[in-house]
C-alpha positions in Angstrom: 0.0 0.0 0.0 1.0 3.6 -0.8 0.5 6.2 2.0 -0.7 9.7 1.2 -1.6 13.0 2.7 -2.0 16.4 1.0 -1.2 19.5 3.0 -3.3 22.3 1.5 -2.0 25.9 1.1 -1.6 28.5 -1.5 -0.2 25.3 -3.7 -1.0 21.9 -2.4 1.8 19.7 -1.5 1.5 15.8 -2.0 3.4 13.8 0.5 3.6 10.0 -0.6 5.3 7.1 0.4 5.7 3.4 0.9 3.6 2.7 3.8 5.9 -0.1 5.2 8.5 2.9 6.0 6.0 5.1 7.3 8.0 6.2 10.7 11.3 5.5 9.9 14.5 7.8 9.4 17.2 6.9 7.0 20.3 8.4 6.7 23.5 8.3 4.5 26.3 10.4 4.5 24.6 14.0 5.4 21.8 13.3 3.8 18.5 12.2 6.1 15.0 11.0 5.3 12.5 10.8 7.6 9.3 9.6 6.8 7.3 10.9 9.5 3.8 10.2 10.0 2.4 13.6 10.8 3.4 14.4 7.2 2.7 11.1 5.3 0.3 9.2 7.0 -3.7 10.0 5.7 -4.8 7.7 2.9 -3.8 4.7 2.1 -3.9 3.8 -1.7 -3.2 1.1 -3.9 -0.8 1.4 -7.3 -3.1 2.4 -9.3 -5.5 4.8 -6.9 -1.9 6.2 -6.3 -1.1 7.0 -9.6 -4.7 8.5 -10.2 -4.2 10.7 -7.5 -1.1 11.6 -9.1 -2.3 12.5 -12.3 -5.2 14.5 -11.2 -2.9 16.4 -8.4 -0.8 17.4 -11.8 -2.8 19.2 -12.8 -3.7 21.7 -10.3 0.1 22.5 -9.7 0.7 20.7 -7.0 3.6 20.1 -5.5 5.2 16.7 -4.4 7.6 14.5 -2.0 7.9 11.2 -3.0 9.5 8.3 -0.3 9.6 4.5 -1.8 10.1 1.6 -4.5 6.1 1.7 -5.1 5.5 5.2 -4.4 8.4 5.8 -7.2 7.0 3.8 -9.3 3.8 4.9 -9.2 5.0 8.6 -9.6 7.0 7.3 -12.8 3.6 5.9 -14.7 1.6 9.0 -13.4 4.5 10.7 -15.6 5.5 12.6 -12.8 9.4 11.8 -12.6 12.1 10.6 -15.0 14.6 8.3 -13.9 17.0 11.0 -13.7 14.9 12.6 -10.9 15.4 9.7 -8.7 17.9 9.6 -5.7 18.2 7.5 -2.9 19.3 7.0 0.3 20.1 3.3 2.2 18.6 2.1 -1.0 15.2 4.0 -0.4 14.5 5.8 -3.9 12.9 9.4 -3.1 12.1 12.1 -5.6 10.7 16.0 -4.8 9.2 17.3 -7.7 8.1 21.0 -7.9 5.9 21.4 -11.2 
């Protein structure tokens, strides 16, 4: 399952990630992920709701921050990413994508 939670302001921000590492911290080198819940944890999707969700919240601008093998590769089918917007940490891919 893929985890999801939008934080509405003037442009809406779409936190989502694997829900399996929802509560964990990551780090490599100086670089840190931390998947807390407060910001990731609402919704919990399947692939393809995921991707949906995706699609639609492209279109109105929004923002996201993207934590996770599925959530990854649901932002890559929602066109959302490229490959060469993926990084990772401990071998989690993440992506931040402002549109």
């Amino acid at each position: 399952m893929i985890s999801v939670k939008i934080h509405r302001s003037y442009r809406e921000v779409v936190a989502i990630a694997d829900s399996d590492l929802i509560g964990k911290i990551f780090e490599e080198g100086n670089l840190q992920l931390n998947v807390k819940e407060n910001f990731y944890k609402d919704k919990e999707l399947n692939f393809e709701e995921a991707v949906e969700l995706m699609i639609d919240q492209k279109k109105e601008d929004a923002t996201f921050n993207i934590i996770g093998k599925n959530a990854v590769s649901a932002a890559l089918e929602a066109g959302i990413i490229s490959e060469e917007g993926i990084n990772e940490v401990q071998d989690i891919p993440f992506a931040l994508v402002l549109l």
